[in-house]
C-alpha positions in Angstrom: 68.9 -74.0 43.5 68.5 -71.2 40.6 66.2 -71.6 37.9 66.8 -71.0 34.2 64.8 -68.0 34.5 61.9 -66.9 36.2 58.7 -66.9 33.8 59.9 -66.2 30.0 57.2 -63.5 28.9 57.3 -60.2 27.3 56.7 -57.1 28.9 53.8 -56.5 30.9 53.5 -60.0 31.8 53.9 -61.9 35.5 53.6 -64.7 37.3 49.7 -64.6 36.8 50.4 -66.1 33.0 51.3 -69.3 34.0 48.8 -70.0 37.1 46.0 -68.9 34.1 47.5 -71.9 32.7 46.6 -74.1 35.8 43.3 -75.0 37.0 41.4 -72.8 38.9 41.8 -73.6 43.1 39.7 -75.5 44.9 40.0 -74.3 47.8 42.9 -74.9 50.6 41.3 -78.3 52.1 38.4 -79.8 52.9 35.6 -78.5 55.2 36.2 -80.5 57.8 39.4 -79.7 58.4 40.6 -76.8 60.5 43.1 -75.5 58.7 41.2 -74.8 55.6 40.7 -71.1 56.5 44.7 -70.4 57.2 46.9 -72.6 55.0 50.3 -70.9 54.7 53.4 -71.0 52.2 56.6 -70.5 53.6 58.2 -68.0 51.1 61.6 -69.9 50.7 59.4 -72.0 48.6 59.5 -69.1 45.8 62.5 -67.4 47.3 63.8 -66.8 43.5 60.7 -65.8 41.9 60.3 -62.9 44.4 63.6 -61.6 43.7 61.8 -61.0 39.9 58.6 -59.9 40.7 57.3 -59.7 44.4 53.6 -58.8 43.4 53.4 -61.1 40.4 55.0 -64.4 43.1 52.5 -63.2 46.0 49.3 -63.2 43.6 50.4 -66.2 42.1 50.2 -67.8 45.7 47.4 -65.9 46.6 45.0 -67.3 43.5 46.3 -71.1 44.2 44.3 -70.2 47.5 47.0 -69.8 50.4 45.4 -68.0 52.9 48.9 -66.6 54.0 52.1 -66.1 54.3 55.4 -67.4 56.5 58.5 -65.1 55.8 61.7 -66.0 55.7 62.8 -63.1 57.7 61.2 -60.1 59.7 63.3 -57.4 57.6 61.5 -60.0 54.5 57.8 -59.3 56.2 58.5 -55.5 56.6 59.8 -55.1 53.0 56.2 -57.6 51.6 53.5 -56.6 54.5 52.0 -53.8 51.9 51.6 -56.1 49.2 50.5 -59.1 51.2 48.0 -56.8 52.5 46.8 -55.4 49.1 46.0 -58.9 48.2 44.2 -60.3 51.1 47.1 -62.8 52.6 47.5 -63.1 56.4 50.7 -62.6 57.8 50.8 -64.4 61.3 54.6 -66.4 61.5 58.5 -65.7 60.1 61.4 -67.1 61.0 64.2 -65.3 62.4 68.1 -64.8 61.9 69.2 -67.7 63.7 72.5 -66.3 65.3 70.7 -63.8 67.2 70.2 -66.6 69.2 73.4 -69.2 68.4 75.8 -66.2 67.6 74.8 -62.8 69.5 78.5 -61.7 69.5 78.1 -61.3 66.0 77.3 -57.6 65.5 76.0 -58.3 62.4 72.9 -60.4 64.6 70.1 -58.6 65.0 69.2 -58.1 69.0 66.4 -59.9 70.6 64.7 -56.6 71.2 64.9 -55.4 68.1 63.4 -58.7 65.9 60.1 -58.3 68.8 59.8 -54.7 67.8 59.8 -55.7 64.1 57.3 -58.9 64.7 54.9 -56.3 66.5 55.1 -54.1 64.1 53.5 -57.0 61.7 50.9 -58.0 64.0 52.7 -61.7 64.2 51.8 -64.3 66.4 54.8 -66.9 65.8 58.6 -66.5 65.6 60.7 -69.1 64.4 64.2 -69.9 65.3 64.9 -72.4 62.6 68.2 -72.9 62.1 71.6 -73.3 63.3 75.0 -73.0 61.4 77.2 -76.0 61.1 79.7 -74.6 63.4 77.8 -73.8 65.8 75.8 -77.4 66.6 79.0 -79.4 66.9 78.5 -80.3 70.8 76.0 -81.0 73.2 77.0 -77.9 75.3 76.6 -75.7 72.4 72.9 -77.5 71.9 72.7 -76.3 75.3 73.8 -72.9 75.1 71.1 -72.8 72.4 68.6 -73.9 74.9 69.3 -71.5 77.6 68.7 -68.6 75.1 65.8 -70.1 73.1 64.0 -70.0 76.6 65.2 -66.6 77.4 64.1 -65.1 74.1 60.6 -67.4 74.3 59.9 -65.8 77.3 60.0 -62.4 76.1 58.1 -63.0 73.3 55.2 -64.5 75.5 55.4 -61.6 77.3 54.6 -59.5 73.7 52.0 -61.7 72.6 54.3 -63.9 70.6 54.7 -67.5 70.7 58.6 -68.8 70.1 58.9 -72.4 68.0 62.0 -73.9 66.7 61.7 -75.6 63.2 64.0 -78.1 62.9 66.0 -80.1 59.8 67.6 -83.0 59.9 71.1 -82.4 61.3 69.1 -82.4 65.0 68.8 -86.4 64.8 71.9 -87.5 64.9 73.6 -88.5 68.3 75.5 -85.9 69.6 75.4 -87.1 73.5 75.5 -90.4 74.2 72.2 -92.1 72.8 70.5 -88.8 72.8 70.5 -86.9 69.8 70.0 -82.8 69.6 66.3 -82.8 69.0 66.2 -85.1 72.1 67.8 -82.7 73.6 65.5 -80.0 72.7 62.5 -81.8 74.0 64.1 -82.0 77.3 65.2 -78.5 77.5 63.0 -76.2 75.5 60.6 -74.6 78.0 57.5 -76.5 76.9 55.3 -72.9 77.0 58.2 -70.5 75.9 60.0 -72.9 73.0 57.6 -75.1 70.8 58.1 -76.8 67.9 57.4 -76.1 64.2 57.5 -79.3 62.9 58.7 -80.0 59.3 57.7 -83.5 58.9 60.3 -83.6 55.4 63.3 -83.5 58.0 62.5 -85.8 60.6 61.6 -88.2 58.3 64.8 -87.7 56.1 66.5 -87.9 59.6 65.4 -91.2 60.5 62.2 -90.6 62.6 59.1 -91.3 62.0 57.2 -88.0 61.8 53.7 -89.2 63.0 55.1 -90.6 66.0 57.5 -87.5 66.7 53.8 -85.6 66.4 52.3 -87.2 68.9 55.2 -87.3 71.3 55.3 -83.4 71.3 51.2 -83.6 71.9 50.5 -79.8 73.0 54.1 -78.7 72.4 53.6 -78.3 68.4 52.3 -74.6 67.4 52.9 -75.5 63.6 53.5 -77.9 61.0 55.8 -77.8 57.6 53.6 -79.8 55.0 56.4 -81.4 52.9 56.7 -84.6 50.7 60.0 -86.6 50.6 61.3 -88.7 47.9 59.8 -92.5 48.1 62.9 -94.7 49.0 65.0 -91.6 49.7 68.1 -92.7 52.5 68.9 -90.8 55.7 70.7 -87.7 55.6 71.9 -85.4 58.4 73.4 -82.9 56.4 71.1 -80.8 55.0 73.4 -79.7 52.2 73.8 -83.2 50.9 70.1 -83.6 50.3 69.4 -84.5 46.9 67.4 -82.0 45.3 64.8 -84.4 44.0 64.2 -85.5 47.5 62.0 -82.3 47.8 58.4 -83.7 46.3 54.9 -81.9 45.9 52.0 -82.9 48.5 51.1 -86.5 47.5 54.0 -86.9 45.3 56.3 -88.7 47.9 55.8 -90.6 50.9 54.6 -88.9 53.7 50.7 -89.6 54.4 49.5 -85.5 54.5 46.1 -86.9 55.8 47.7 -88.5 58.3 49.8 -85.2 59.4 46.9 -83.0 59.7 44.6 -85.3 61.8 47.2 -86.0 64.4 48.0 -82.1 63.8 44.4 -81.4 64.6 44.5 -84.2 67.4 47.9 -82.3 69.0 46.8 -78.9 69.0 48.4 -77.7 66.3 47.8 -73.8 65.3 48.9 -73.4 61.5 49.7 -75.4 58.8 52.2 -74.3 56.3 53.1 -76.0 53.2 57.0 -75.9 51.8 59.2 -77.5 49.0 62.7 -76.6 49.5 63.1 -77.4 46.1 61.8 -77.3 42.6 62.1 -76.9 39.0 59.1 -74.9 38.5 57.6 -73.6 42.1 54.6 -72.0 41.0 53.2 -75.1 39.4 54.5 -77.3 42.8 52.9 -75.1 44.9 49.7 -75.3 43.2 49.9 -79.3 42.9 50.2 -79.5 46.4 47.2 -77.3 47.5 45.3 -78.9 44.7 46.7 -82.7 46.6 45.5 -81.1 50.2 41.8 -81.0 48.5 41.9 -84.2 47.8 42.3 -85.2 51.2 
């Protein structure tokens, strides 16, 4: 989705007029909760805003009190890592081109070599594989072919200090073999060390499960969590592409219990939480109404 523009000011101004506009932060979350000290945005969030102004978007989310950063790419995280630096915001997780690992005959994929070099060279401790073309997740042996090289490449990234999760959408619960759909088989193939999970509790429930349960069946298999709000009433989907774009709420404007995520997140042993919102008219001002919903909590 493209907004009208990006922030309608005159010269010299940035994305730090509107949050002015905004209360001050509270702080991430509450004191007892553990993530207080590390909440993340995934970038996607204000993918268009940073194609305006990448300092003015990253101190924007840096005074709504992230703690850090997820990129949307390595080659995103090289290009940002100076800035994110300059204004104190962690950089620990970023997804990765998903065909290096569904489509390595593609010589426009990046090698698995190459994307641990760059994640070292950032000092991060996740990877995400979070995504996989239509084309290519159209049988169970392709979901298995995934598999196979999801374990490969999560084994060399243990082996540089990086822990591998996939973050799945909504396409992965619908039955593709037998009665067992592709995140099922995920669970049963991912390498439960090598391949977690980063758990974006928007898709599964817009995919039909229910995302507390799912949590606690992958107890000690979940390095991170996508805080995300969907749409009260909102129907099941599969294709991700036919999602409605006002099925994407703030924190505590939809109908996933965030309190609820985080304790069993706590409970499961989760690492980091990072909050998302595919899409919005205005995602500055979401992104601070959801950190300012978290301190609520």
């Amino acid at each position: 989705m493209k907004r009208r523009d990006f922030l309608k000011t005159t010269a010299g101004s940035s994305a730090l007029g509107l949050t002015t506009s905004l209360a001050r932060p509270l702080m991430a979350l509450p004191e007892n909760s553990k993530y207080k000290a590390t909440i993340g945005l995934q970038l996607w969030t204000v993918r268009n805003e940073l194609k305006q102004d990448k300092q003015a978007t990253l101190k924007s989310v840096a005074d709504a009190g992230y703690q850090q950063v997820e990129f949307g790419g390595v080659d995103q995280g090289l290009e940002l890592q100076t800035l994110c630096k300059d204004l104190g915001l962690k950089m620990t997780s970023s997804f990765i081109n998903w065909q290096a690992i569904c489509n390595p005959k593609n010589k426009n994929a990046p090698s698995l070599e190459s994307v641990i070099e760059d994640a070292k060279k950032l000092e991060l401790k996740h990877l995400v594989f979070g995504y996989i073309g239509k084309s290519f997740r159209q049988t169970a042996d392709q979901f298995h072919a995934h598999i196979e090289r999801a374990n490969l490449f999560g084994e060399m990234c243990k082996k540089a200090g990086i822990q591998l999760c996939y973050h799945n959408h909504a396409f992965e619960f619908e039955k593709i073999e037998g009665d067992k759909t592709g995140f099922d088989l995920f669970i049963e193939g991912f390498d439960p060390e090598n391949c977690k999970f980063e758990l974006d509790v928007f898709w599964v429930k817009i995919g039909g499960w229910d995302p507390y349960r799912t949590l606690k069946r992958l107890d000690g298999r979940v390095s991170q969590v996508h805080l995300k709000d969907l749409k009260l009433g909102s129907p099941i989907f599969y294709d991700e592409s036919q999602v409605p774009h006002d099925s994407f709420k703030e924190l505590g404007n939809g109908s996933i219990d965030m309190r609820k995520v985080m304790k069993i997140s706590e409970a499961i042993g989760v690492e980091q939480c990072h909050v998302e919102q595919d899409q919005s008219s205005d995602p500055i001002k979401s992104i601070y109404q959801s950190i300012s919903h978290l301190h609520t909590l």
